[in-house]
N, C-alpha and C positions, 0 to 999 in steps of 0.2 A: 780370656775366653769367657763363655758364658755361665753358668752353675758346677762351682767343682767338685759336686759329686755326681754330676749328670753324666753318663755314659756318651763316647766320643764317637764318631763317626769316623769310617773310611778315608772318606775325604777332607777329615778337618786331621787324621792322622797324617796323610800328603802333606798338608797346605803346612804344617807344623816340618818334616822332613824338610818341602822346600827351604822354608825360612834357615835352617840349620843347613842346607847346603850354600843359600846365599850369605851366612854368615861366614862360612868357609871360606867362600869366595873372597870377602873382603877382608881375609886376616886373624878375624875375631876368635876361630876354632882350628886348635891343630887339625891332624887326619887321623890319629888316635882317637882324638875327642869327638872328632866328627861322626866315626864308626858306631863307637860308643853312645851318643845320643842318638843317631840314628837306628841303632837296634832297641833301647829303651821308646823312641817315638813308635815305633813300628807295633810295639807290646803292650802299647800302653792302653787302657781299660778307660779311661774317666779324665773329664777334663781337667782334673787336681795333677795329674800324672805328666799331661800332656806342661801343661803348665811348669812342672819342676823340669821337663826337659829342655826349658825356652828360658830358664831362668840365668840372668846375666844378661840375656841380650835384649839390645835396645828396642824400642818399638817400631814399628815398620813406617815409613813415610807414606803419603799418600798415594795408593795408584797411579799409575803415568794413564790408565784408561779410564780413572775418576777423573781426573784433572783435563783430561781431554773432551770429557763431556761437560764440564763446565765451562770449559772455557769455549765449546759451542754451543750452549745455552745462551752464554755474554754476547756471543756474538749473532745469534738471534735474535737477544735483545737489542742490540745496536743497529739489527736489520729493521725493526720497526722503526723505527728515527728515519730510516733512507726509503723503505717501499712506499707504506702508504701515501705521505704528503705529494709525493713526485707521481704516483698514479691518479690520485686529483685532481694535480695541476694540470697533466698529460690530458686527463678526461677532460676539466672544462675549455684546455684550447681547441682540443678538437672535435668538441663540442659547438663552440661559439664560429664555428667557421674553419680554424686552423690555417689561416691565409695571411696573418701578420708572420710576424717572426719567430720563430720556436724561444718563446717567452720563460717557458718552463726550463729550461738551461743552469738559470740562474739558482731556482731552487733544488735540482739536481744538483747544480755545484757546491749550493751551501751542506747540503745535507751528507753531498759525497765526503766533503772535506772533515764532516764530523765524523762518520763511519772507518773513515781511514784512521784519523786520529786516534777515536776507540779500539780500533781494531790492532794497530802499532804498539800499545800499553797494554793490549793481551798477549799477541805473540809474542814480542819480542821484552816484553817487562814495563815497568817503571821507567822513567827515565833517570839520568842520573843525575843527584842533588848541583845545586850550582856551587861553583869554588868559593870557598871561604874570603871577606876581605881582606886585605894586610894586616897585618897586627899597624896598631899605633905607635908614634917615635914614642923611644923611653926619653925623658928629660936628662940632657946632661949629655946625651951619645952626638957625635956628629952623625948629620944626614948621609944614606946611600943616595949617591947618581948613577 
């Protein structure tokens, strides 16, 4: 928390309950224990207090609505890679006439192909490392066929 002698708030006394009923949730606190720091959170005056009732448990991962706006940030950023250059091309074909062949195709498709790419290493992760080589023969062992 922030200064712990600073006086807590309302809502930082919830946000401390929640955390102690998701710790419940996952095991970490009987239903004894849980009652019990939950009427100590509920009572509690200053963020030193709040603090000794959170103590033990580990720290909160990050947000699923943090990481969700980062991860459409990223893909914001991967949108400029794909809008602008294909709205240029677009503009100077059909500009210059637009009566060959939809020429811009090609820099859509490069530029699609990198936006997917980027876009596939945010959703769905990293990809997974490649398999390790064989180990090399030990001398002396006969070969596997």
């Amino acid at each position: 928390m922030e200064l712990s002698g600073t006086l807590a708030s309302d809502a930082e006394r919830e946000r401390a309950a929640d955390r102690l009923r998701t710790a419940a949730g996952e095991g970490r606190l009987t239903t004894d224990e849980l009652s019990e720091r939950l009427g100590r959170a509920y009572a509690a005056r200053t963020h030193a207090e709040l603090e000794e009732v959170l103590a033990g448990l580990p720290a909160l991962a990050v947000p699923a609505q943090r990481q969700r706006a980062r991860t459409l940030r990223r893909l914001q950023r991967l949108a400029l890679w794909l809008v602008p250059p294909n709205l240029v091309c677009i503009a100077i074909w059909a500009v210059t006439g637009a009566e060959s062949s939809f020429w811009p195709k090609w820099v859509l498709l490069a530029t699609g192909i990198r936006f997917v790419y980027g876009a596939r290493g945010l959703l769905l992760g990293p990809p997974p490392p490649p398999p390790l080589p064989p180990a090399p023969p030990v001398p002396g062992e006969p070969r596997r066929r």
